[in-house]
C-alpha positions as CSV (number, residue, x, y, z in Angstrom):
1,X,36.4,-12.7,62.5
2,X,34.0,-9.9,63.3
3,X,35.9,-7.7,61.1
4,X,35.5,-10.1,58.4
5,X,32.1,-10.3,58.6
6,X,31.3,-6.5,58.5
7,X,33.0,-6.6,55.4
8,X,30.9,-9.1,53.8
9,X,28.0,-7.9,55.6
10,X,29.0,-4.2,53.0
11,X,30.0,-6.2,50.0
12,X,26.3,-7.5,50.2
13,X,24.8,-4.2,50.9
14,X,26.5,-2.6,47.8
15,X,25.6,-5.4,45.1
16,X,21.6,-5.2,46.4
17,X,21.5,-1.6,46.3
18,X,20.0,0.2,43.2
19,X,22.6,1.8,40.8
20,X,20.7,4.4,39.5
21,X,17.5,6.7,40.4
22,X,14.6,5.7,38.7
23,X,13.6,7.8,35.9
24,X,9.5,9.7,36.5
25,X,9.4,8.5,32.6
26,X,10.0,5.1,32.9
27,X,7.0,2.7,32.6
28,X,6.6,0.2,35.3
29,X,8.6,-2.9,35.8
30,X,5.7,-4.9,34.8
31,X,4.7,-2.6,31.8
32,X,4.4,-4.6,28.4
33,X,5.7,-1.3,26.7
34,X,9.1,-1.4,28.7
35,X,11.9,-2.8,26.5
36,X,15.1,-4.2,27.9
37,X,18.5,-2.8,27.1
38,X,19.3,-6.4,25.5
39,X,16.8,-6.7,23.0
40,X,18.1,-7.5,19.7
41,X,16.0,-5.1,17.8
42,X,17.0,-2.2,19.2
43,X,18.3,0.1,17.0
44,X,18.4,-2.2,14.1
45,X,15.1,0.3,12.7
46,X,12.4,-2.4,13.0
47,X,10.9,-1.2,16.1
48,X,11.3,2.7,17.7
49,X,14.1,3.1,19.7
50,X,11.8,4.1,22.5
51,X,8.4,3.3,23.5
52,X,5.4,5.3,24.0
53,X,5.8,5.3,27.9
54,X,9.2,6.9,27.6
55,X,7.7,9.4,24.3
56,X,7.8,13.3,26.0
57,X,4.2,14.2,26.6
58,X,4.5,18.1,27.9
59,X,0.5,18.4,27.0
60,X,-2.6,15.8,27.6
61,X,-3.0,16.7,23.2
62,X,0.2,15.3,22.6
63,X,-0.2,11.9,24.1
64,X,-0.2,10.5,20.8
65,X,0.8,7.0,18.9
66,X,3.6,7.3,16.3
67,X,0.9,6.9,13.7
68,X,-0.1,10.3,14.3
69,X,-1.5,11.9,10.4
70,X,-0.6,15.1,9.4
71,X,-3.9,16.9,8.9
72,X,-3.8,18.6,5.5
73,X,-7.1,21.5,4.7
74,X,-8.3,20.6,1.1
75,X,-10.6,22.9,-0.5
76,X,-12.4,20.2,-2.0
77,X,-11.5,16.3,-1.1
78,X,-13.0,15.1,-4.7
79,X,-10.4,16.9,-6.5
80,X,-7.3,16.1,-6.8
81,X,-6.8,19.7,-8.4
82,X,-7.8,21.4,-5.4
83,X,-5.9,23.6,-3.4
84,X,-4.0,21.5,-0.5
85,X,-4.7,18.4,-2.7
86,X,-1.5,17.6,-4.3
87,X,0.5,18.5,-0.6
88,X,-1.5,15.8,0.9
89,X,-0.9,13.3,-2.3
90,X,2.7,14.3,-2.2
91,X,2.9,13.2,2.0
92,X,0.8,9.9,1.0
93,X,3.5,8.9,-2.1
94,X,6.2,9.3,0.6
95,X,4.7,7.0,2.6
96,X,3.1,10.0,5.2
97,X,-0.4,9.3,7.2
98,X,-2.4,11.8,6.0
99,X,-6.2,13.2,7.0
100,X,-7.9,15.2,4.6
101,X,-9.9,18.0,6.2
102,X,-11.9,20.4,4.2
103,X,-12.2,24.3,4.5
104,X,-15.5,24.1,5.9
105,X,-14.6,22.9,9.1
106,X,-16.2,19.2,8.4
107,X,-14.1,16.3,10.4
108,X,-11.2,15.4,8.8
109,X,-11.3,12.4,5.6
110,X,-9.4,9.2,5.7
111,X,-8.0,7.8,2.7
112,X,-7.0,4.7,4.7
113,X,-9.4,2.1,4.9
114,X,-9.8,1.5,8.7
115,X,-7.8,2.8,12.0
116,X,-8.5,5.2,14.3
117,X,-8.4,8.7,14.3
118,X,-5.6,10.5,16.1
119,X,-4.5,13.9,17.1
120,X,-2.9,15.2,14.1
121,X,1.3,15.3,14.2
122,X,1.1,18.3,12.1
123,X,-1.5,21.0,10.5
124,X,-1.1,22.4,7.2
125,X,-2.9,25.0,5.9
126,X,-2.6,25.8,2.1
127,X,-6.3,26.2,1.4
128,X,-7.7,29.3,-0.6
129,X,-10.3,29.2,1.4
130,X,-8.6,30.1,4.6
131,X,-8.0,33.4,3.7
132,X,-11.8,34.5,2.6
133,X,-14.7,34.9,4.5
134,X,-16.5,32.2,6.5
135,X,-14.4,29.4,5.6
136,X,-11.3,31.3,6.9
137,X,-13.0,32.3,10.6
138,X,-13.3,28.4,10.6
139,X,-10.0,27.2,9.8
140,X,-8.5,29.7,12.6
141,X,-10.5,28.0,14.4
142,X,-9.2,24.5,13.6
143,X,-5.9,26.0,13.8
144,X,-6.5,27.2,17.1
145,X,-8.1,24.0,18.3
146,X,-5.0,21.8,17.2
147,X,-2.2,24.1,17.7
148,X,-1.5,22.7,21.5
149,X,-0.4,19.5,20.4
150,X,0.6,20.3,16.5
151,X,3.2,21.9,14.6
152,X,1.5,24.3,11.9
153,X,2.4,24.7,8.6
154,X,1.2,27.5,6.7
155,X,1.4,28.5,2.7
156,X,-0.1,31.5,1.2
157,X,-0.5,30.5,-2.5
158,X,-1.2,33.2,-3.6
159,X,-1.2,32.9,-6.9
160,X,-4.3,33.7,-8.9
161,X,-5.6,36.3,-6.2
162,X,-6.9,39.5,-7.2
163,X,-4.8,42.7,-6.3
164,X,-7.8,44.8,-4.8
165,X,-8.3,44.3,-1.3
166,X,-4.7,43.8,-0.7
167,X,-4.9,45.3,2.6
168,X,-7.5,42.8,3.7
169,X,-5.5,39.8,2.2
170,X,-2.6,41.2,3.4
171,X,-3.9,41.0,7.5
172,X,-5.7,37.7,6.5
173,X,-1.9,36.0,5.8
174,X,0.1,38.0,8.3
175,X,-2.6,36.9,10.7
176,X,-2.0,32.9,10.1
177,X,2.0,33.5,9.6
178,X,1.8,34.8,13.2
179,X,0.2,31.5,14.4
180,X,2.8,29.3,12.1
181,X,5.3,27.2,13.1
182,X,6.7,27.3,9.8
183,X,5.7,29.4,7.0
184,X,6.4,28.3,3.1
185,X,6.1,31.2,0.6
186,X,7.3,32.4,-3.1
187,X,8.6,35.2,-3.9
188,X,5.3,35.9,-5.8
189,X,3.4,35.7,-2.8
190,X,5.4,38.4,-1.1
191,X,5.6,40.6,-4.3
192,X,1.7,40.3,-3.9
193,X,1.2,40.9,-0.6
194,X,4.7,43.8,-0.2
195,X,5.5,45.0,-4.1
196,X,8.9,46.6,-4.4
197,X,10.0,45.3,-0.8
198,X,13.0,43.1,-0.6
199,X,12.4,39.2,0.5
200,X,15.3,39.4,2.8
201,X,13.4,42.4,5.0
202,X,9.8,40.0,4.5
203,X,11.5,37.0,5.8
204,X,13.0,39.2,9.0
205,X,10.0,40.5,9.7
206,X,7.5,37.3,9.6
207,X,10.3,35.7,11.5
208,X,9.6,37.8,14.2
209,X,6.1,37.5,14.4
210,X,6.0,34.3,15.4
211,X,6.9,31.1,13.4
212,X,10.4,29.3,14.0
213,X,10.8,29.2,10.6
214,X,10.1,31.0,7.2
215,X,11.0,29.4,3.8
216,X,10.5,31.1,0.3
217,X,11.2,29.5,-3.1
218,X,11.4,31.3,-6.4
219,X,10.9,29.1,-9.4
220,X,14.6,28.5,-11.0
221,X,16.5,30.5,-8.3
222,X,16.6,27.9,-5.5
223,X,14.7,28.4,-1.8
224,X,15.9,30.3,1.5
225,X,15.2,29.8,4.6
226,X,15.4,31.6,8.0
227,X,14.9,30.9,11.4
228,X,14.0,32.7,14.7
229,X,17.7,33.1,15.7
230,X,18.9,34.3,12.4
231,X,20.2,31.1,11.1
232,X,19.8,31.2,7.3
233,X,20.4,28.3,4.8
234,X,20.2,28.3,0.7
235,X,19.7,25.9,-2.2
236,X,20.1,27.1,-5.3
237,X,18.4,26.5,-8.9
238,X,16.2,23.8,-8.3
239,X,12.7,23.6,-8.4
240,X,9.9,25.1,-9.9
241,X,6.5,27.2,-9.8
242,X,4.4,24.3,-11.0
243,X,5.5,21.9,-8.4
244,X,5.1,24.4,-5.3
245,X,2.9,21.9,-3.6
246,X,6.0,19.1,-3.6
247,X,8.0,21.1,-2.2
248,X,5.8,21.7,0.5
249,X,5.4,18.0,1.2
250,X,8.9,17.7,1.1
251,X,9.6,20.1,3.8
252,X,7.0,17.9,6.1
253,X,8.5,15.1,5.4
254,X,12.3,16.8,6.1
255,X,10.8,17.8,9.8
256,X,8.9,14.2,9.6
257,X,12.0,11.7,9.1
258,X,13.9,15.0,11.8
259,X,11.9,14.1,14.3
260,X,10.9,17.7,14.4
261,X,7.2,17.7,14.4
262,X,4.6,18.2,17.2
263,X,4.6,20.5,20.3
264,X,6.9,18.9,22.1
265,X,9.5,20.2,19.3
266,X,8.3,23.9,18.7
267,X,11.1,25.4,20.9
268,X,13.8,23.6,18.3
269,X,12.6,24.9,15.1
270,X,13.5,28.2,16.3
271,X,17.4,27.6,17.1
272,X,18.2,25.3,14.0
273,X,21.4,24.6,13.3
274,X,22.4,25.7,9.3
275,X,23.4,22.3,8.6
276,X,19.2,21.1,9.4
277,X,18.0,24.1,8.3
278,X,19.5,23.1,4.8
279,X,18.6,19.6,4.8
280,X,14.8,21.7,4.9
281,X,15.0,23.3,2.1
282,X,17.2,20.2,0.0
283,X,14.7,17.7,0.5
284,X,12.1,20.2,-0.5
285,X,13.4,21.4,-3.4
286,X,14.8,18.3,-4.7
287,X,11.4,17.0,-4.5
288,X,10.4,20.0,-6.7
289,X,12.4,19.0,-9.1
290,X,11.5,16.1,-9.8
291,X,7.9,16.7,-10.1
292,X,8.3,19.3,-12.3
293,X,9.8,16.3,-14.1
294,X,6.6,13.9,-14.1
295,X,4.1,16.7,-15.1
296,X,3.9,18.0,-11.2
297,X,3.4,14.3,-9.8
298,X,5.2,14.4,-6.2
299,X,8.3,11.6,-5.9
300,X,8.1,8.3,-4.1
301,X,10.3,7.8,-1.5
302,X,12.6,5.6,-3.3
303,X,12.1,8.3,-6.3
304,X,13.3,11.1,-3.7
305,X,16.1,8.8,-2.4
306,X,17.7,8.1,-5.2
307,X,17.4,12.1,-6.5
308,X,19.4,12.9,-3.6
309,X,22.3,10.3,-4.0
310,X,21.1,8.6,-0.6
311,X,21.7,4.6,-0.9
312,X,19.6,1.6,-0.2
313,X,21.2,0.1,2.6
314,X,20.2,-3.7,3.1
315,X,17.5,-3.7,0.5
């Protein structure tokens, strides 16, 4: 009899002990954020698959809401013809939060009509402006202030810049690709900056210095792209000069819908597999393509979707 109650005594023991250790993540039993494993919208795409509790937050600047903007430097936010304009028009068409912050250091400008202002997701950095004089020392600055929580995004453009004082331009863009994340170029930017030097050696080099990943598109040739551990990936003949700034947004929005944006994601972009590294440069230059269909205007997301074969599922 005493037997049989030891073993009942175990039995009870073993259903009342806890099955697994609790993770440091997790919110509190009582936490309205925590989700149980049985709720029937998990994974169905109408709420995140996680919640902010469980979200990795290796810096206080990345505590962030999935809301986050991307915070794109405009020369001038009244013009829609400015430089770093037309990348943050292309982010809003595909449905992106997006902050417009001008050259001159000013706080960033909403196009949405109320919410709060958040740490910025990402940082891109396409201005003129940024590589010239006072306006430049500044948005190091802001580069430098959101870089602990932010992926940066960096274009030359180039185009249009005079050829004396390529020394000084030359340090001015090799001084903001070694503070990228990722680095978007054409081939006439590095003819600019490196005449007679072949792209392949450019892309090595930058590489190196610093960003996890260097892209550069040629108008009718395609786009390449490299990453930190010399994974390389190609698209070929699509795109165009004219729509240089949709391709841009499309590679945002590629690392966007990856899930590849923000500090807590920096280390990845450098070890890339070829098969993400392509989907990079696709989405990007398929959305080249198709604005330099519509007279440079950037695609819609259904616009993009369809471009790329990618079916409306349960619309």
């Amino acid at each position: 009899m005493g037997d049989a109650e030891m073993t009942i005594d175990t039995d009870e023991q073993e259903r009342s002990a806890p099955t697994s250790v609790p993770s440091r993540k997790a919110p509190d039993q009582q936490s309205p954020l925590r989700r149980s494993s049985d709720d029937p919208t998990l994974g169905d795409g109408r709420k995140p698959p996680t919640t902010f509790a469980w979200a990795p937050t290796p810096t206080l600047t990345d505590r962030r809401v999935l809301e986050s903007p991307a915070f794109v430097v405009v020369d001038d936010v009244a013009s829609r013809e400015a430089a770093g304009a037309r990348v943050a028009e292309g982010l809003e068409r595909l449905g992106r939060p997006v902050e417009r912050m001008t050259a001159d250091g000013t706080r960033p400008r909403s196009t949405r009509p109320s919410g709060p202002l958040h740490h910025p997701l990402v940082v891109h950095v396409g201005s003129a402006s940024a590589l010239h004089g006072p306006a430049g020392d500044t948005v190091a600055r802001t580069v430098s202030t959101y870089r602990p929580g932010a992926t940066i995004v960096f274009t030359p453009g180039l185009q249009g810049e005079p050829s004396a004082g390529a020394e000084e331009l030359r340090s001015r863009v090799e001084a903001m690709v070694a503070t990228a994340d990722v680095v978007i170029a054409t081939t006439g930017d590095l003819e600019l900056l490196y005449p007679g030097e072949a792209r392949e050696n450019v892309l090595r080099r930058w590489v190196g210095s610093g960003p996890g990943i260097v892209i550069v598109s040629a108008a009718g040739e395609g786009a390449w792209a490299a990453n930190a551990v010399g994974v390389t990936a190609t698209v070929s003949g699509r795109g165009a000069a004219d729509a240089g700034d949709a391709f841009v947004a499309g590679v945002i929005d590629a690392l966007w819908k990856a899930g590849l944006l923000g500090v807590a994601n920096r280390a990845d972009l450098r070890t890339l597999v070829w098969g993400t590294l392509h989907e990079l440069v696709e989405n990007a230059a398929v959305a080249a393509s198709v604005a330099a269909r519509s007279d440079g205007l950037a695609p819609t997301r259904e616009e993009l979707d369809a471009a790329r074969g990618i079916p409306r599922l349960g619309r």
